[in-house]
C-alpha positions in Angstrom: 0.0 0.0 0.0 3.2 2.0 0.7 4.8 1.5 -3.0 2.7 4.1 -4.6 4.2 6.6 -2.0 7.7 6.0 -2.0 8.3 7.7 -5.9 6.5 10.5 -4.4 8.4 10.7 -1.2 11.0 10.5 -2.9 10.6 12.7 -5.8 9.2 15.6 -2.9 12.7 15.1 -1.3 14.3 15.9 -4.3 12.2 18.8 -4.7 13.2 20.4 -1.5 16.6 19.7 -2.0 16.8 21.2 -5.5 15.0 24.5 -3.9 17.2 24.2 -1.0 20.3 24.7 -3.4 18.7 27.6 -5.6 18.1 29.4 -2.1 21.5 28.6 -1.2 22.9 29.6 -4.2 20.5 32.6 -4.0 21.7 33.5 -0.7 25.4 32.8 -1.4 25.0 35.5 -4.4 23.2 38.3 -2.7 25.4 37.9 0.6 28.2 40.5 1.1 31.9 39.7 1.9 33.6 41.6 4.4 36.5 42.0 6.6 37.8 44.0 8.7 41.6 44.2 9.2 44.3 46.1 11.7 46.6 48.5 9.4 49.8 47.7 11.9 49.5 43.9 12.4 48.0 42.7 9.5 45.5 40.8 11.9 41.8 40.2 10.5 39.4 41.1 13.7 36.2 39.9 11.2 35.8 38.2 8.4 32.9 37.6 6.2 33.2 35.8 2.7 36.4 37.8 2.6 38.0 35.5 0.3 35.5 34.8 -2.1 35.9 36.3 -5.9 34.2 39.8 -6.2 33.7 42.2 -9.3 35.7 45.2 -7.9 34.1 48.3 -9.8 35.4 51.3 -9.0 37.3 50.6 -5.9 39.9 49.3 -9.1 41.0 52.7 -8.8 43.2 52.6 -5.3 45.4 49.9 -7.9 45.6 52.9 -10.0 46.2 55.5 -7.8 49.2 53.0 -6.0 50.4 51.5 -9.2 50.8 55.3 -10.2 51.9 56.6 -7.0 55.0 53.8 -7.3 55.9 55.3 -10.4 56.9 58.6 -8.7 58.7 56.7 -6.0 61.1 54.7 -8.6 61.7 58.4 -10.4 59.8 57.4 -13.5 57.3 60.4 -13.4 56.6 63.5 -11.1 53.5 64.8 -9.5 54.4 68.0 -12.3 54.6 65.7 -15.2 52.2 66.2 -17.8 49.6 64.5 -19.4 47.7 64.6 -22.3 43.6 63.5 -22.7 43.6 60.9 -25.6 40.3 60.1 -28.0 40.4 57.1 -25.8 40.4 58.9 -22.4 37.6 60.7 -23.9 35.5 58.2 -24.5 35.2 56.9 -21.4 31.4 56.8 -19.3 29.6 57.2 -17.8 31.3 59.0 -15.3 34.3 61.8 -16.5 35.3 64.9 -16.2 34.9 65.3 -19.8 38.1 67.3 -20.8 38.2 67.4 -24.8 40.9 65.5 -26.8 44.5 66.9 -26.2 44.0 68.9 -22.9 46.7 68.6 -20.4 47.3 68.5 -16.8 49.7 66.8 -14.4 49.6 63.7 -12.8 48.6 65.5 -9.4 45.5 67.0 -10.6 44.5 63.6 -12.8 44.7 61.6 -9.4 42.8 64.5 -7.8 39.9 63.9 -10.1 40.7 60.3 -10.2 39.6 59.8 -6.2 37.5 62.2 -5.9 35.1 62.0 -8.4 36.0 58.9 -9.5 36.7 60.0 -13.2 37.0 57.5 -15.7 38.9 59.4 -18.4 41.3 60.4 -15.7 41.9 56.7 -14.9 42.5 56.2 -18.4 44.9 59.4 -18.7 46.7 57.9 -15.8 47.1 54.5 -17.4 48.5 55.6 -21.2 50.7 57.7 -19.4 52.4 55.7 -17.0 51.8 52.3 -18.8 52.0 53.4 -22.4 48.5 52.2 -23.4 45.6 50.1 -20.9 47.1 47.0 -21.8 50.4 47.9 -19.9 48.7 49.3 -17.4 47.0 46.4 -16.7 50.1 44.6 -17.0 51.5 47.0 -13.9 48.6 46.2 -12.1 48.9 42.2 -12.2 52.3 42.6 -11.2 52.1 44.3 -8.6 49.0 42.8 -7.2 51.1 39.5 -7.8 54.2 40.9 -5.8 51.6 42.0 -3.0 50.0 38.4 -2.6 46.6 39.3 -4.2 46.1 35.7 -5.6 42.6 36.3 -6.3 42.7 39.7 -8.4 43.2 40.3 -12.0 43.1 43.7 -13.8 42.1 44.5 -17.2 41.3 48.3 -17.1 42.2 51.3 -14.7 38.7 52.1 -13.9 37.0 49.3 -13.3 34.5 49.5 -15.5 32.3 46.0 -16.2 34.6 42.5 -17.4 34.6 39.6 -16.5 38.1 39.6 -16.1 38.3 42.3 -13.5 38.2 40.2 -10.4 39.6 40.6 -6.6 38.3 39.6 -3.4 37.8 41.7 -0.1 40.9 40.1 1.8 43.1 41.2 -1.5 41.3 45.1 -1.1 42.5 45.1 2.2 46.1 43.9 1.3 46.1 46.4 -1.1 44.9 48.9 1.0 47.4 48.3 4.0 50.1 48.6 1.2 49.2 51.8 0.2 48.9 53.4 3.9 52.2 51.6 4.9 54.6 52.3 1.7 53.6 55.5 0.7 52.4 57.7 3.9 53.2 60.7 2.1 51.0 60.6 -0.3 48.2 59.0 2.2 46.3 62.6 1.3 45.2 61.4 -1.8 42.9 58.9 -0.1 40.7 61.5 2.0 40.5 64.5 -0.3 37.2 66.3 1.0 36.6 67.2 -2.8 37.7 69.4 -5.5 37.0 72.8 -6.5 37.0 73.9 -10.3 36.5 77.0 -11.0 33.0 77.9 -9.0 32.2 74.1 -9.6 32.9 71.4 -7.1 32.8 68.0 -6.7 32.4 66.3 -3.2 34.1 62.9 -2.7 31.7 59.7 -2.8 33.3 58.3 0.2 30.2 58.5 2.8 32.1 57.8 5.7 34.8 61.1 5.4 33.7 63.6 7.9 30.6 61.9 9.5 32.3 58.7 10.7 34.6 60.2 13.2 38.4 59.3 12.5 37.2 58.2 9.0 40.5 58.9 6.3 40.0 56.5 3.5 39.3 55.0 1.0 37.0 54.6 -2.3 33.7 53.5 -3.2 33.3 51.9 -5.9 29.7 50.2 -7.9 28.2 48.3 -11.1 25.6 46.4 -11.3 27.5 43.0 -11.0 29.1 44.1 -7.8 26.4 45.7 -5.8 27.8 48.6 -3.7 31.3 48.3 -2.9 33.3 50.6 -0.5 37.0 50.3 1.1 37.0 52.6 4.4 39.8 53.1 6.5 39.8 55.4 10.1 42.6 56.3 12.4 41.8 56.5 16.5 44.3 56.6 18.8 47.3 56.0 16.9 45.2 52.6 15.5 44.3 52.6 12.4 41.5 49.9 10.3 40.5 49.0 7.6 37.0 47.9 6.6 35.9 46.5 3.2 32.8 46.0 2.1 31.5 44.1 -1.2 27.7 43.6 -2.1 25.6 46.1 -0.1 22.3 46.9 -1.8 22.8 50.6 -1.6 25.2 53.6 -0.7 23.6 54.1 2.7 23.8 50.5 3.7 27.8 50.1 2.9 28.4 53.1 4.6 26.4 52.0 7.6 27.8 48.3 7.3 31.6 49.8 7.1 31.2 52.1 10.3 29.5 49.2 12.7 33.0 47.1 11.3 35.0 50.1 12.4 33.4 50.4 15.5 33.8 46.9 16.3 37.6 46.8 15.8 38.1 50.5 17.9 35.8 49.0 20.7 38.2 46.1 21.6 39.8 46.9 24.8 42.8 45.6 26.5 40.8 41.9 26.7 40.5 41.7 23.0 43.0 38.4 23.4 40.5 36.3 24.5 39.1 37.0 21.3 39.5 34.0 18.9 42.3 35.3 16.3 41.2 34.5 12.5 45.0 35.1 11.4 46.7 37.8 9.2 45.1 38.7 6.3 48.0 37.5 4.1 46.6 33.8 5.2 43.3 33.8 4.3 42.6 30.6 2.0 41.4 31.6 -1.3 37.9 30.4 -2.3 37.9 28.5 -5.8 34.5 30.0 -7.0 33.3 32.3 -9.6 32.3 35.8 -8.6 28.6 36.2 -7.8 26.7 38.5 -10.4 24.0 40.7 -8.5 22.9 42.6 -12.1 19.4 41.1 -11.3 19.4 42.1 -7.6 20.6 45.6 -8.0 19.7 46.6 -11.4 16.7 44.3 -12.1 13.0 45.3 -13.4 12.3 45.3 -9.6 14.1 48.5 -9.0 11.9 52.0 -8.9 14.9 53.7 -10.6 18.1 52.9 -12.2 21.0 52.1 -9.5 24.2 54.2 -9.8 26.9 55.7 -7.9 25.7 58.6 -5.6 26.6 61.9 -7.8 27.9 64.6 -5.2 28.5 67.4 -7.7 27.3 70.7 -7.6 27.6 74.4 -7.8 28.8 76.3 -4.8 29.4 74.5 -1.1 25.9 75.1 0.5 25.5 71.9 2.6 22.3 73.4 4.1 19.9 70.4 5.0 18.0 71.3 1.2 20.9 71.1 -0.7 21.7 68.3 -3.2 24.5 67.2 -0.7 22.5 67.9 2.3 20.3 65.2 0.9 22.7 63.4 -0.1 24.2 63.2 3.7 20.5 62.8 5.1 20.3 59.7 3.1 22.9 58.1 5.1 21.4 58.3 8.6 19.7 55.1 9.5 15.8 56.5 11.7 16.0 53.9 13.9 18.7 51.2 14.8 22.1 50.6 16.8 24.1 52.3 14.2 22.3 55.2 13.8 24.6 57.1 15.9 27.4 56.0 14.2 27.6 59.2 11.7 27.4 62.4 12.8 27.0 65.8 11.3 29.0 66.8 8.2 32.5 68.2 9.1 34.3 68.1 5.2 37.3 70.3 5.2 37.3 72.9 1.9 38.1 71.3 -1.4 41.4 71.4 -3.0 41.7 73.8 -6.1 42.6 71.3 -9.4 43.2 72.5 -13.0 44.5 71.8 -16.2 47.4 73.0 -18.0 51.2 73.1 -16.5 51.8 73.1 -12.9 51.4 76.7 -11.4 53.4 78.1 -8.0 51.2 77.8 -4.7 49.0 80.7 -4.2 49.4 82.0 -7.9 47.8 81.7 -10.8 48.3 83.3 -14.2 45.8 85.1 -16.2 44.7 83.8 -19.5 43.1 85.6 -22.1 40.4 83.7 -23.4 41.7 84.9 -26.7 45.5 83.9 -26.9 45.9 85.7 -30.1 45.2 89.4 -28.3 46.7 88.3 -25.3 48.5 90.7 -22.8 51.2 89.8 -20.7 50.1 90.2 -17.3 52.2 89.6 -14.1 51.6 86.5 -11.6 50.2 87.5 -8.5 49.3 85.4 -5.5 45.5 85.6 -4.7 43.6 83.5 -2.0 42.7 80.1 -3.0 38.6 80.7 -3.3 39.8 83.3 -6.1 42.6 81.2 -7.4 40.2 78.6 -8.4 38.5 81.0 -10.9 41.3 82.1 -13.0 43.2 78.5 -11.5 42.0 76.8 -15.2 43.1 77.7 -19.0 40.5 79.1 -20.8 41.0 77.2 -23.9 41.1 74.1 -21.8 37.8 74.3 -19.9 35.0 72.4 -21.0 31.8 73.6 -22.3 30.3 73.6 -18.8 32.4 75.7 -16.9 32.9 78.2 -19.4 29.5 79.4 -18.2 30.1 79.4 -14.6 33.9 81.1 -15.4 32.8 84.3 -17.3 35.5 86.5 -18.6 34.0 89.6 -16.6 34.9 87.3 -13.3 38.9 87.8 -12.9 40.7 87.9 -10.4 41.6 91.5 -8.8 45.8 91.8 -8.0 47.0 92.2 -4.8 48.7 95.5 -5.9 45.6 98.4 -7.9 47.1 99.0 -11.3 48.4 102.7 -11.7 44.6 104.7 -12.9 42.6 102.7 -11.2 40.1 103.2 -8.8 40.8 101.1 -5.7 38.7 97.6 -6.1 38.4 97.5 -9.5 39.2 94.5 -11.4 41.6 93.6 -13.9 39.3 92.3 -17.1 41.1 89.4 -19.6 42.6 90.5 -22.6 43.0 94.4 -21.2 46.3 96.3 -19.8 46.7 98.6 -17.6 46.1 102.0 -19.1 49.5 104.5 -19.4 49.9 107.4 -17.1 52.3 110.0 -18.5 55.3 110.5 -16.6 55.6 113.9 -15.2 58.4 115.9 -17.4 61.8 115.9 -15.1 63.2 119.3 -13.5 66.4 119.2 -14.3 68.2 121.9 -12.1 70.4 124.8 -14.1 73.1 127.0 -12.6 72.1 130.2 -12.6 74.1 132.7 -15.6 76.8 134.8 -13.8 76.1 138.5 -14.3 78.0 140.5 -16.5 81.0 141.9 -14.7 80.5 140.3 -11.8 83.3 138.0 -10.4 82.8 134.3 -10.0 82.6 133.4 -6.5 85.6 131.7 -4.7 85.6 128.1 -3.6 85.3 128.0 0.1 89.3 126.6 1.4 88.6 123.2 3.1 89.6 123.6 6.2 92.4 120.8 8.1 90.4 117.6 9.2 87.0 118.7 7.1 86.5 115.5 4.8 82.9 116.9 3.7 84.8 118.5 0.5 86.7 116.2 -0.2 83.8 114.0 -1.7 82.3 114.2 -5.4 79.1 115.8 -5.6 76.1 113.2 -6.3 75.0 112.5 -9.8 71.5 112.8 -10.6 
């Protein structure tokens, strides 16, 4: 009576167990990999999925900014060298700063760009000009995440824009990331830059954590639909310093969240933190053998009310009042309800840094450019405040369409000295010179004529000890 059942026992079991694997492999796909790791030590105080494959997107560009910053270490560029924006570079989306073809500007300002606003055609620019093309880039990339230990990782581009190729793994991010900190501390301002000032346009960075999460300093944030929300976060407290890397999160506001509760766990461990079970250093994680979960469906699906994308933080002026784009922006960060809701505070971003194109320029000074080089005057160099540096700070010729709006001619800079005729406080305007004031006609002193019949007068005798005679008479 029992024989009819059995198939369907049976075939019911292998029902559940063939759901039970989707959900599995459901769950393994839309779970995020951190880790959490001490910047001194090496030691990994949590650990999530750390060493399971992961599509990078833009947190690529810490590879770039390090692979670059070595090159000015081994005296193969400077921070002043120039580079050029290639039909390549300009092609780049969706994110850019959109430069036309052939504009120049050094390597400083490019990685400026490059972390800030996470600029593809500046991660390009970077690339052809310290690697000769992408491919050799690349090629700098592997190498060096090779001599590092990153087993899992593998770079085709500088930007991390989507391939299939472009793999690493949390537990690689954060070897890379203690690299960085500990071989190059002197260039460790490139990974907190508050934002970057244009002209009257500027860009915050996309790092949430940088002036909310206190003793945040690092790193980048990164996102494509493949890889969810990405973000590598480092803070400093105490003369400790962490780093937090998280892969997967379903929005901005929940890696930023995630990455300050892992923070907060590793500063919270006191003096008994021993008698916490030690996972090892990060350099011996075991590598998972698996291919990198794709979350296009989950984060980019039909599901979604709007299209996913990297939170844009540009905009005109600094206002961070609570209406602003950025105010917003912030507000969205800020769980209501929950234990990490204290975790970030109020906005405390320190003023952008001034960026241009063109040659490098002395601190504090900027030329003025004509916007038509043909009429041009020459003008002299004189050091302005940064807030009106940053308007005159770019080439005309080499702004783009955008800014030439916001930077209009009648807007220039007013020298530290008034030129002669000049009513004190008026400005300088491109293209003009300061108008010629005659010189008043020199007195030249005459002897008077000696009268007729009239004896010339006797030189006075010097007198013994009197050098005052003795000594030519001053020529005018």
């Amino acid at each position: 009576m029992f024989s009819g059942r059995l198939p369907r026992a049976r075939a019911a079991l292998l029902t559940l167990a063939a759901v039970a694997a989707t959900s599995f492999a459901a769950a393994s796909a839309n779970a995020e990999a951190v880790i959490l790791v001490d910047v001194d030590s090496g030691k990994v105080l949590h650990a999530e999925n750390a060493t399971m494959p992961w599509y990078p997107a833009s947190v690529t560009k810490i590879m770039t900014t390090y692979v670059t910053l070595r090159a000015i270490k081994e005296g193969r560029i400077t921070l002043d060298t120039l580079l050029t924006v290639s039909p390549n570079a300009v092609a780049q989306e969706p994110v850019k700063m959109g430069f036309p073809t052939g504009t120049q500007l050094t390597v400083d300002n490019a990685l400026k760009m490059l972390m800030v606003k996470s600029a593809n055609d500046m991660a390009v620019v970077l690339a052809e000009g310290v690697g000769g093309s992408i491919e050799g880039f690349a090629e700098l990339m592997n190498q060096n995440a090779k001599r590092l230990g990153m087993t899992q990782s593998h770079y085709v581009n500088p930007n991390g824009l989507p391939a299939d190729e472009q793999i690493v793994s949390a537990r690689d991010l954060a070897i890379l990331a203690r690299a960085a900190i500990r071989e190059m501390p002197e260039y460790d301002y490139f990974w907190h830059l508050p934002g970057i000032r244009m002209g009257k346009r500027v860009i915050r960075n996309y790092n949430p954590l940088l002036g909310r999460y206190p003793g945040a300093d690092g790193m980048k944030t990164g996102f494509i639909c493949a890889s969810g929300f990405n973000l590598v976060a480092t803070a400093t407290r105490n003369n400790k310093r962490l780093i937090a890397v998280v892969l997967g999160a379903p929005s901005s506001s929940a890696r930023a969240m995630k990455a300050a509760q892992l923070l907060e766990r590793g500063f919270a461990q006191g003096p008994l933190s021993w008698l916490t079970p030690s996972l090892g250093s990060v350099d011996a994680l075991q590598p998972v053998n698996v291919d990198p979960p794709n979350l296009r469906d989950a984060m980019c699906g039909g599901h979604r009310r709007r299209a996913t994308e990297e939170d844009p933080v540009d905009m005109t002026g600094v206002n961070q009042a609570p209406d602003s784009p950025y105010g917003v922006f912030l507000s969205a960060l800020r769980e209501p309800t929950g234990k990490g809701a204290a975790l970030l505070q109020d906005v405390r971003l320190g003023e952008p840094v001034v960026v241009f194109t063109g040659p490098p320029r002395g601190q504090g000074q900027v030329a003025t450019v004509d916007p038509k080089p043909a009429k041009a005057a020459t003008k002299p160099v004189s050091a302005v405040s940064a807030p009106a540096a940053a308007a005159a700070a770019v080439p005309w010729t080499n702004r783009p369409a955008s800014s030439k709006a916001a930077l209009a001619p009648s807007e220039a800079v007013e020298p530290a000295v008034p030129l002669p005729g000049r009513r004190p406080g008026a400005t300088a305007q491109p293209g003009s010179s300061a108008p010629k004031v005659p010189k008043p006609p020199q007195q030249t002193a005459q002897a008077p004529k000696p009268q007729t019949g009239a004896k010339p007068a006797e030189k006075p005798k010097a007198k013994p000890g009197d050098k005052t005679a003795e000594k030519p008479a001053d020529k005018k």
